[in-house]
Steps between C-alpha positions, in 0.01 A plus 500: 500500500612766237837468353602815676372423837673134480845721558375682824510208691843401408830630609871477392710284680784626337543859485697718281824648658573843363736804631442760730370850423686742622435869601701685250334236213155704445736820384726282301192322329370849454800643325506214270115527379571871442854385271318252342196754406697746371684223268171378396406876448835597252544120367116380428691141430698515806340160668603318148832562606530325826652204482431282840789260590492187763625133549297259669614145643334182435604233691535133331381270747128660441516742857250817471678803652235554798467863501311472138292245600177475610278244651095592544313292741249512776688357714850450560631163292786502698769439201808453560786483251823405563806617268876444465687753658668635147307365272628520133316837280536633232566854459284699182561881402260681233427836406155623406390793291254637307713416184490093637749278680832460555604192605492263686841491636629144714767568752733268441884475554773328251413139559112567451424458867205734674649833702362721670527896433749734607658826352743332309242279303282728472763745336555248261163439414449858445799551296509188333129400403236797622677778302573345210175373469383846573720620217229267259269746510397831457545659830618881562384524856424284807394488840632199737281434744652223696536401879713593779704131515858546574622366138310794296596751771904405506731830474682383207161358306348891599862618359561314197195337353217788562 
């Protein structure tokens, strides 16, 4: 059997969970490829200066988020893996960026314990750590690119730090 024909027979037993397209997203999506050409168009550097932002949780006890993990098999091996209900994790925030990293970044409160993110944190981060380590290098002109969570999309974080 060929490497690539050893994959036809399998199939996932976990899928991938993912959101909902909508009927207004194909104009939206559409609007944005024709902003972003014309950047690239006027500002031949323009995807230099996108700077992608995230956090990601790892959890401590060793559990694998399910919706990013994959099993392959012929048949179904019938796993089963039982977790804690709130497992401890630890919360990590980078940037990335053509000019290189920034970060990592540990949420942590004032006794060193693990949190988890919300606007106020992340405000601090921001103001505290990400812009001054921003402020290390030569930068005249960014693009965030970052999710929708409800910590980077807070009034006063949309107000005061952007």
């Amino acid at each position: 059997m060929a490497d690539g024909d050893r994959f036809n027979s399998c199939q996932v037993i976990y899928s991938q969970f993912g959101l909902a397209i909508h009927q207004n997203d194909h104009q939206a999506r559409h609007r944005f490829v024709e902003w972003a050409q014309n950047e690239i168009a006027a500002v031949p550097d323009f995807h230099k200066r996108i700077l992608f932002i995230d956090e990601a949780h790892f959890w401590l006890n060793g559990y694998v988020n399910k919706q990013n993990c994959r099993i392959w098999s012929e048949a179904n091996p019938q796993v089963y893996v039982e977790t804690p209900l709130h497992p401890e994790k630890l919360t990590v925030w980078c940037a990335l960026w053509a000019g290189g990293i920034i970060g990592p970044y540990f949420f942590k409160n004032d006794e060193g314990h693990n949190v988890t993110v919300n606007s106020e944190r992340y405000r601090a981060m921001i103001t505290n750590f990400f812009i001054p380590e921003l402020n290390n290098h030569d930068v005249h002109e960014l693009w965030f690119q970052q999710d929708g969570a409800t910590c980077h999309t807070a009034r006063f974080i949309e107000r005061h730090v952007w």
